[in-house]
SEDREN-976236 format. One record per residue (C-alpha): x, y, z. Coordinates in steps of 0.02 Angstrom, whole numbers, padded with zeros to 5 digits, always signed. Each point is the difference from the previous one (the first is absolute). Example, Ala and Ser with C-alpha at 12.3 -4.5 7.8 and 13.67 -1.06 7.14 Angstrom:
REM residues 2
+00615-00225+00390
+00069+00172-00033
This chain:
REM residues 332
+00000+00000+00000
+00086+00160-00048
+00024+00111+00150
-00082+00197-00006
+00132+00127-00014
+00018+00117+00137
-00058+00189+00020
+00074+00110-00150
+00000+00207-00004
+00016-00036-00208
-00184+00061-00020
-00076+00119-00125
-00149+00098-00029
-00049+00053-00192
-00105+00145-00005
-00084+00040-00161
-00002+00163-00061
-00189+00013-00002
-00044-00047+00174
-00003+00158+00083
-00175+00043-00140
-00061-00195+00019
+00024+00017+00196
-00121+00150-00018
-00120-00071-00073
-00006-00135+00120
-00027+00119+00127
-00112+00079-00079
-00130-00146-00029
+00030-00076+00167
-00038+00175+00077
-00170+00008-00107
-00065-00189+00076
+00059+00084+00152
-00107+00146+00001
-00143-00112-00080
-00002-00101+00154
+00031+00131+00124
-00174+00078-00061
-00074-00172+00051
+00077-00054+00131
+00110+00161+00080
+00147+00044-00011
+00150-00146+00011
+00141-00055-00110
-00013-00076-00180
+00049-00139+00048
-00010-00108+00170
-00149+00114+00023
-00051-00097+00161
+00081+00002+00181
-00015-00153+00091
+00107+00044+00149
+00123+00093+00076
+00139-00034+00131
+00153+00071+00073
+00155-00082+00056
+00205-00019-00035
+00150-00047-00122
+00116-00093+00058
+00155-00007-00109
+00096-00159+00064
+00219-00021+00016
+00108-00083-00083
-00089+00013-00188
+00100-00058-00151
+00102+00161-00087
-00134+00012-00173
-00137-00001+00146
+00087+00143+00100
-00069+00170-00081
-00109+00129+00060
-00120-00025+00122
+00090-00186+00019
+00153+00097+00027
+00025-00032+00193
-00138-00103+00127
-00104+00115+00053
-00209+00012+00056
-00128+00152-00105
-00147+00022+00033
-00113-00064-00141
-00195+00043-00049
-00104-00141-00100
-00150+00015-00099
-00098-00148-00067
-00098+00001-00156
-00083-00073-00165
+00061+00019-00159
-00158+00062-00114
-00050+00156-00076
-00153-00027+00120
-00050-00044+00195
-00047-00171-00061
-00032-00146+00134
+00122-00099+00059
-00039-00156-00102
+00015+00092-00137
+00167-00049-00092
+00118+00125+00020
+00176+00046+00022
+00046+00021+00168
+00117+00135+00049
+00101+00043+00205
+00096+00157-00012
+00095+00048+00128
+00111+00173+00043
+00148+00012+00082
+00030+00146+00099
+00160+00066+00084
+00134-00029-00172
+00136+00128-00039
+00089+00031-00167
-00020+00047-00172
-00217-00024-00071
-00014-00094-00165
-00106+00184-00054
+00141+00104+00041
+00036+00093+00180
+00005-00103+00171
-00094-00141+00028
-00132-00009+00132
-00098-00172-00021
+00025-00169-00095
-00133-00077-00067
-00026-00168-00060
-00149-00065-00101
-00029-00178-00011
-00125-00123-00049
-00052-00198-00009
+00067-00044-00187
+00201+00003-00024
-00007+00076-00156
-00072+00118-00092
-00161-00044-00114
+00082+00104-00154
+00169+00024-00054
-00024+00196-00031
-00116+00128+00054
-00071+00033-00172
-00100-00182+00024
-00017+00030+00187
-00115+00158-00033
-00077-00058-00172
-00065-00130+00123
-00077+00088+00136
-00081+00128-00109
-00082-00157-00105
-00052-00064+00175
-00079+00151+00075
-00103-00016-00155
-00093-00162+00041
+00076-00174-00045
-00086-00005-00178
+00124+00148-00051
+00137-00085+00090
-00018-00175-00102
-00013+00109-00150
+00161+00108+00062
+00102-00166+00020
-00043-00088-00167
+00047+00185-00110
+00182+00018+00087
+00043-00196+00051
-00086-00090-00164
-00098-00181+00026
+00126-00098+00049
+00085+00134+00130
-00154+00087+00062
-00023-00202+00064
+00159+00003+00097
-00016+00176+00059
-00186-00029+00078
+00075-00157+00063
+00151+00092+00094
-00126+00152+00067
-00127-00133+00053
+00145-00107+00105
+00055+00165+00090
-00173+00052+00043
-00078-00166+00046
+00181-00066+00068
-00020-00059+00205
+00004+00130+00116
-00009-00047+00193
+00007+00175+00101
+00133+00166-00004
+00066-00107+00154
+00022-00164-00065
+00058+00034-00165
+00180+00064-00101
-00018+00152-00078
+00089+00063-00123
+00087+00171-00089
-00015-00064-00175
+00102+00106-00076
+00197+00045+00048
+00082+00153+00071
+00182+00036+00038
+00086-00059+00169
+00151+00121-00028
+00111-00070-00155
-00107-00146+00016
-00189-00040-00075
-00141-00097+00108
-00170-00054+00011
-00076-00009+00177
-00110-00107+00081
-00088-00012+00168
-00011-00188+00080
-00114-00032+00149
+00047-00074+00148
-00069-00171+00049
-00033+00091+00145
-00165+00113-00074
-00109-00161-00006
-00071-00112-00118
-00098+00064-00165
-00191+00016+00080
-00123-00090-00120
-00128+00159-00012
+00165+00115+00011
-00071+00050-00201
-00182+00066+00067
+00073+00149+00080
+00209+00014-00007
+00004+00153+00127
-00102-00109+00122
+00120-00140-00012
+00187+00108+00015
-00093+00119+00152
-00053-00135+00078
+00147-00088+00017
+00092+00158+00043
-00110+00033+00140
+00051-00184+00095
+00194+00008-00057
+00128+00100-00092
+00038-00052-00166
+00172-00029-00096
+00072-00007-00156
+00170-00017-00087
+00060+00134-00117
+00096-00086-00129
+00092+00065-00173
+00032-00091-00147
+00142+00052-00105
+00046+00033-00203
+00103-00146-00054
+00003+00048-00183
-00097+00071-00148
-00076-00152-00057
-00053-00067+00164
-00043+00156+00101
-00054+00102-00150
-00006+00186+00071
-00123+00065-00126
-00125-00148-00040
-00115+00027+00150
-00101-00176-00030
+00172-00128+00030
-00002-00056+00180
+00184-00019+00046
+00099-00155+00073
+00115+00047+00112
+00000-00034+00165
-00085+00129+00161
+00117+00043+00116
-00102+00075+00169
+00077+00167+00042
-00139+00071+00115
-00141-00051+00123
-00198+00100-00030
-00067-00003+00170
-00166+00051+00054
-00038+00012+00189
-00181-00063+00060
-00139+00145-00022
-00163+00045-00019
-00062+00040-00178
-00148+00078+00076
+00088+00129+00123
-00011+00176-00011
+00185-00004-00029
-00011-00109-00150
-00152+00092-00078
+00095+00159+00006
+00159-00120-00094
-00121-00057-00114
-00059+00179-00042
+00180+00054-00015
+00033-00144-00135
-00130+00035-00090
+00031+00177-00031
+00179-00032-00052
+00082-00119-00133
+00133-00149-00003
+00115+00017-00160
+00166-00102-00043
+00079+00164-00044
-00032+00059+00159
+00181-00069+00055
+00200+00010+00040
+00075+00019-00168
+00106-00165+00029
-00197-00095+00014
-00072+00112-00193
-00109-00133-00092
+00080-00054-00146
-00085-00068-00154
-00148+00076-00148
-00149-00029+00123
+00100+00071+00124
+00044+00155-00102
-00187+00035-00042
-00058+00002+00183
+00095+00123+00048
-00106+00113-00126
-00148-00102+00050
-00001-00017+00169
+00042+00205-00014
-00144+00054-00078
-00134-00109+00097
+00059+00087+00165
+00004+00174-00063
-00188-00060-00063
-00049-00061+00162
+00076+00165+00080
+00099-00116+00119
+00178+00105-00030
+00079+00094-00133
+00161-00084-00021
């Protein structure tokens, strides 16, 4: 069996002259299905319109990491303090059952160096959720996609067989139906993933959040009401996960700018996510909840040694800035 090469700084990105205009664009549509369902259902992101929870807790960067793990916040062992919101994927507040992407975000507070936008850093967020890969390679099929979906799933059959053909629009369904209908025990129980890579100082990673054995079993009914299931464990015990990173090994099998190739290489864990026991129902966590809500988690919003690499990458940072300044939640 041939063994995986080890972590590599020989990565590349290859920006195309017209992506600044295509990014745009992008923005510009998802900010229209924004404001579309803001009308309906208030205001709220594009995308990962609904909150399921919120928590509060710490980082814990761990000793003795390996030197391509040793960047940035992993830089020295250390604790931050860390806010976590919960949520569904969808355009809309659809009900749990529903198939959906399932997204945790959580924001580290407390970091010091250079931001990824340019001036100091403040926060560093991470955005991860329960497929290890992206759906689409590039944005341009990422947001062709959602736009044919917000428009019932007659236009998006119609969508997939024009740009994919017979034969492809087959495997492409097949793919989108897998992630969407793919197991899913509870936020507690279950690895998440970034998806997509960002630097780790000279180095490139994906990241990926592994629960402790610790949080419990998957709950049967956890999939009638997800916030019901990760509260209510939090209320009888604190819960625990590892924070791992997965490095570049090499072009063609960590590809940088095809979003859709999960990657082989090994997780190394570099960090402990630990949430103390609380009460999703106190005054204190209403007011956190409130707090979430009227602010915004963003890869970009990060140490310049942690800036998301990659197309999809490049195209939230456009994205992800204009459905804030839309939602009036900051003007950065």
């Amino acid at each position: 069996m041939p063994r995986t090469p080890g972590p590599s700084t020989a990565w590349t990105e290859h920006v195309a002259p017209d992506e600044a205009e295509r990014f745009e664009r992008h923005a510009g549509l998802l900010t229209q299905l924004q404001a579309e369902r803001s009308g309906r259902w208030g205001r709220g992101r594009a995308l990962h319109r609904k909150a399921l929870a919120v928590a509060h807790g710490s980082l814990e960067v761990l000793d003795g990491l390996p030197g391509f793990a040793r960047h940035g916040l992993f830089a020295e062992p250390r604790d931050y303090e860390v806010h976590v919101r919960l949520s569904n994927g969808g355009l809309d507040p659809a009900a749990d059952s529903v198939p959906d992407v399932r997204g945790l975000s959580f924001r580290v507070f407390g970091v010091r160096g250079e931001s990824a936008l340019g001036g100091p850093a403040v926060t560093q967020d991470f955005t991860l959720i329960n497929q290890e890969s992206f759906a689409f390679a590039r944005s341009d099929e990422f947001v062709a996609f959602v736009v044919a979906a917000s428009q019932g799933n007659s236009a998006l059959f119609r969508h997939v067989l024009a740009r994919y053909g017979v034969l492809g629009a087959s495997r492409q369904l097949g793919r989108m139906a897998w992630g969407l209908h793919r197991p899913f025990s509870g936020f507690a129980t279950e690895p998440l993933y970034s998806a997509l890579p960002m630097a780790n100082g000279p180095y490139a990673v994906r990241v990926r959040l592994l629960p402790s054995g610790a949080n419990g079993k998957p709950a049967p009914r956890a999939r009638r009401d997800w916030a019901a299931d990760f509260c209510g464990r939090l209320a009888r015990l604190p819960l625990h996960w590892d924070l791992q990173l997965q490095y570049f090994a090499s072009e063609a099998l960590t590809p940088i700018e095809d979003a859709s190739v999960s990657w082989p290489t090994p997780y190394t864990t570099v960090a402990r996510l630990m949430l103390p026991v609380q009460d999703a129902a106190s005054q204190e966590a209403q007011a956190l909840a409130r707090a979430i809500e009227a602010d915004s988690f963003d890869p970009w919003q990060a140490l310049a040694e942690h800036r998301p690499l990659g197309e999809v990458q490049r195209a939230r940072r456009i994205a992800y800035h204009a459905s804030r300044r839309h939602r009036g939640s900051d003007t950065r």
